[in-house]
ZALUMMI-80587 format. One record per residue (C-alpha): residue in one letter; x, y, z. Coordinates in steps of 0.1 Angstrom, whole numbers, plus 2048, in hexadecimal, padded with zeros to 3 digits. Example, Ala and Ser with C-alpha at 12.3 -4.5 7.8 and 13.67 -1.06 7.14 Angstrom:
BEGIN
A87B7D384E/S8897F5847/
This chain:
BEGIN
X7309287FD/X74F9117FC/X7719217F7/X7859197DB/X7A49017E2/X7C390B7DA/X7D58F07C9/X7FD8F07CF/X80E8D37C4/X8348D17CF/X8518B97CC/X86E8BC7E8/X88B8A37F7/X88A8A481D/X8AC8A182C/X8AA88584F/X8D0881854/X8DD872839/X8BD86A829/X8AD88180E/X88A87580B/X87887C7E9/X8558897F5/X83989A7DF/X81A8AC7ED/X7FA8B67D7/X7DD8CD7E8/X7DC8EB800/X7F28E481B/X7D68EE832/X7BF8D6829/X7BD8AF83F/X7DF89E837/X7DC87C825/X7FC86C826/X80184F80C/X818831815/X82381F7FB/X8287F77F3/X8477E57F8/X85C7E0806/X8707F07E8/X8598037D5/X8508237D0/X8338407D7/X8348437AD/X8158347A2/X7FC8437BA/X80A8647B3/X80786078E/X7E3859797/X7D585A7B4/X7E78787C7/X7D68957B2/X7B48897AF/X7B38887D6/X7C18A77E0/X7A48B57C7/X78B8A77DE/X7978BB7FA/X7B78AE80C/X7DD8B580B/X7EC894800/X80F88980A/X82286F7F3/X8448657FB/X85D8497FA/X86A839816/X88F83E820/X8A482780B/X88681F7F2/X87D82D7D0/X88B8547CA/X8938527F1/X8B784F7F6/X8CC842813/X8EA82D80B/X8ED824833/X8C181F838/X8B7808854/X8987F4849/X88B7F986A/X866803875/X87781788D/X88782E875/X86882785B/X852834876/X86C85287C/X86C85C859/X84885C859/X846878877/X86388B86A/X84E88B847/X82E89985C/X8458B386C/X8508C3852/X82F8CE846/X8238D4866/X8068B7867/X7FA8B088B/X7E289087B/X7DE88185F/X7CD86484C/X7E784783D/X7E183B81C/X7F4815824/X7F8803802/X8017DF805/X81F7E081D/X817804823/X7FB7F8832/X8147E384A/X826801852/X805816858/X7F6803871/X8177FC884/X81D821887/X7FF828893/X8048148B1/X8218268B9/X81484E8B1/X7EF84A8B3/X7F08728BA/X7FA878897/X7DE862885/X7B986A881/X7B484A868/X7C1830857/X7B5821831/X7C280282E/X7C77F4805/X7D07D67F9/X7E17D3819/X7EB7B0828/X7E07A584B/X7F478984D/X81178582E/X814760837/X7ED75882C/X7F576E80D/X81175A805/X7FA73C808/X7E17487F6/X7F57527D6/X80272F7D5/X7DE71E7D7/X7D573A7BF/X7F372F7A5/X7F27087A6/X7CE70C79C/X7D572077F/X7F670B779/X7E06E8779/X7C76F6764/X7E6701746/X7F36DF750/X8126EF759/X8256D7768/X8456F0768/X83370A77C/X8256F0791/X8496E2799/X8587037A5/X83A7027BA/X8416E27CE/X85D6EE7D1/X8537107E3/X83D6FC7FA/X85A6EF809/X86D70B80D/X86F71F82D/X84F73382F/X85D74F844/X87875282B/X87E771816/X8827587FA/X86274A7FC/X8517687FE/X8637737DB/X85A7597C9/X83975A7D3/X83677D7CC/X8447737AA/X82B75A7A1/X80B7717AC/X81F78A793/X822770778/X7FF76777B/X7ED78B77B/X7E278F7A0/X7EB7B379D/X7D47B5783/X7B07B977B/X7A47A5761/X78D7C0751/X7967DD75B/X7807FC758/X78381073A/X78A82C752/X7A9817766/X7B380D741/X7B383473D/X7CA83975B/X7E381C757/X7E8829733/X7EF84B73E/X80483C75A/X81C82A743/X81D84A72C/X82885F74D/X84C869755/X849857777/X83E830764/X86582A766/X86182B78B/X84181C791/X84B7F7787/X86E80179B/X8787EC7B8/X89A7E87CD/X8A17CC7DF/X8B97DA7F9/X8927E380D/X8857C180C/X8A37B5816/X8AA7C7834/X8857CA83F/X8897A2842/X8AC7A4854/X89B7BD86F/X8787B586F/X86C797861/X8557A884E/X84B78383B/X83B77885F/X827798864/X805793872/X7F17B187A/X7D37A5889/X7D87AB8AD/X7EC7CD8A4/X7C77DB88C/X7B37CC8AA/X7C47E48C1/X7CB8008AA/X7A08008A7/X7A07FD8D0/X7B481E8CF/X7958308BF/X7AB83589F/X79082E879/X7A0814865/X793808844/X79C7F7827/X7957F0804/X79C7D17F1/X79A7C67CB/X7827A77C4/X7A079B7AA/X7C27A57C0/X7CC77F7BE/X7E37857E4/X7C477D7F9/X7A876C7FA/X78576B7FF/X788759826/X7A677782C/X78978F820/X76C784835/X787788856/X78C7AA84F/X76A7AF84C/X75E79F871/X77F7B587D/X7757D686C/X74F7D5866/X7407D2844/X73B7F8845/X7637F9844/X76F7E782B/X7677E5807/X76C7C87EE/X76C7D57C9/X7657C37AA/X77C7CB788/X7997D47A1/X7B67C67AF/X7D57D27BD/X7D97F47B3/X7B87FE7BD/X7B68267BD/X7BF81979A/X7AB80178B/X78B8127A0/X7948357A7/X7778457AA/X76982F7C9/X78B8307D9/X7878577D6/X7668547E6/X76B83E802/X78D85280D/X77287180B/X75785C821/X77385083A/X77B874841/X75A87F84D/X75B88F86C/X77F88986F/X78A8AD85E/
C-alpha cells in the first residue's frame, strides 16, 4: 500500500555571506530532491514555481526553486557572476536541506549552469533534464536571425530587416549582439507557441493572475552583464562538456518545444545523435516555457527519468 505524502511547502532566505538567497521548497523533504535552475542570466525561479514546482512535488519529489545570488528576489549588492560562486551557491543551497544528490531542472541558461556544475561535483548529481537549454548560444544567435529576416521579408519589413544587417556585422561574441538578438526572437514570438493548449492557456492565465506575474517577466541586467565580463557566457559551447558529463555515468536528458524559435531543427537532430532518441523529446504546440505550454508530458518524462534513480 503506498504511504501518503506529506506535502510541506516553505519559503525561506538562506544567508551565504552577504548574500540572502530567496529559495522555496514544495514536497516532503524526504522525498528525491529536484532542484530547478532557472533562465537568465537575470531572471528569476518565478514562473516555474507558479506552475510547475507543485504539480511535481505531487508526483513524489521534494522540489527546490531558488534564485541565483544577485538575480530575481536574491540579493547581493557585491555578487560575482562567476560559475565559481554560481556553483558554490548551488552546494550551499543542497546543504542546508541536507540533499546528498539530486536531479537539476536547467532552464535555458540554467541548463548552462547545470551541466557545468556537474563536472565539477558529479557526487552531488544523480541526473540532469535539460529544457530549452542551448548547446551552443552562438548557433542560437544564428538561428533567430535566419528565423527573423524570413519573417521580416515576408512583412516586407525593410526596417526590421535594416537593424538586421546591421547585427550581422556586429561582433558576434558581443553581449550586444546577443541582446538584440534576444530582442528580435522576443519581438517575433519565439517564446511562444502559436496554439497553445487550452490547458497551457489555463496556466498562463492563472500565471498572470498570480502574485508572482510581476516577477516572472522581471530581469536585471547587472547578471548578464557580469556573466559576460567573467565568463563569456555569449561563446559557450557545451558539447565537449555534455559529452563528458554522459562519460561520467551521470543521465542527461532534455526536452525541447517544436515552436521555441532559438534553435533549430539541424541543432535538434545533434542532440539527438549526442543523447539518443530515447533522451530527448521534441514537442509540438510548445516552445520555450515547456513545463508550461505541455505540462503534463514534462511531468511525465521528469517521473520516467527518475526510474531507478530514487
Amino acid at each position: 500500500m503506498l504511504k501518503p505524502i506529506l506535502f510541506v511547502l516553505c519559503v525561506i532566505s538562506i544567508s551565504i555571506c552577504d548574500a540572502q538567497l530567496y529559495v522555496k521548497t514544495f514536497g516532503d523533504m524526504h522525498a528525491p530532491a529536484i532542484i530547478f535552475l532557472h533562465g537568465g542570466p537575470g531572471y528569476n525561479c518565478a514562473g516555474f514555481e507558479a506552475t510547475a514546482a507543485a504539480p511535481l512535488a505531487s508526483k513524489g519529489f521534494f522540489v527546490i526553486v531558488y534564485d541565483r545570488r544577485g538575480e530575481g528576489r536574491s540579493t547581493d549588492n557585491n555578487a560575482k557572476y562567476t560559475f565559481e560562486q554560481t556553483f558554490d551557491d548551488l552546494s550551499h543551497l543542497c546543504d542546508s536541506f541536507s540533499v546528498k544528490s539530486a536531479t537539476l531542472i536547467g532552464h535555458s541558461f540554467g541548463g548552462i549552469v547545470a551541466v557545468l556544475y556537474v563536472q565539477r561535483n558529479r557526487q552531488r548529481v544523480r541526473s540532469v533534464l535539460l529544457v530549452s537549454a542551448p548547446v551552443s548560444l552562438q548557433e542560437s544567435f544564428k538561428n533567430i536571425i535566419e528565423r527573423s529576416k524570413i519573417i521580416y521579408r515576408e512583412k516586407n519589413d525593410t526596417s526590421n530587416l535594416h537593424y538586421i544587417a546591421m547585427l550581422e556585422q556586429m561582433d558576434t561574441s558581443s553581449l550586444e549582439y546577443a541582446s538584440y538578438s534576444f530582442a528580435h526572437a522576443m519581438q517575433n514570438g519565439f517564446y511562444s507557441p502559436k496554439n497553445p493548449t487550452n490547458a497551457a492557456k489555463e496556466r498562463y492565465h492563472n500565471l498572470r493572475k498570480d502574485s508572482l506575474a510581476k516577477f516572472a517577466s522581471q530581469m536585471s541586467y547587472q547578471a548578464p552583464q557580469g556573466f559576460y565580463r567573467n565568463e563569456h557566457y555569449t561563446s559557450i559551447d557545451l558539447t565537449n562538456n555534455i559529452k563528458a558529463v554522459l562519460r561520467s555515468g551521470i543521465p542527461i536528458y532534455r526536452i525541447y518545444g517544436k515552436e521555441d524559435g532559438l534553435y533549430s531543427l539541424a541543432q535538434v537532430a545533434r542532440l539527438n545523435n549526442m543523447l539518443g532518441k530515447n533522451n530527448l523529446l521534441y514537442l509540438d504546440d510548445c516552445s520555450h516555457n515547456v513545463f508550461i505550454d505541455q505540462q503534463e508530458v514534462f511531468l511525465k518524462t521528469v517521473e520516467s527519468t527518475q526510474t531507478g534513480l530514487h
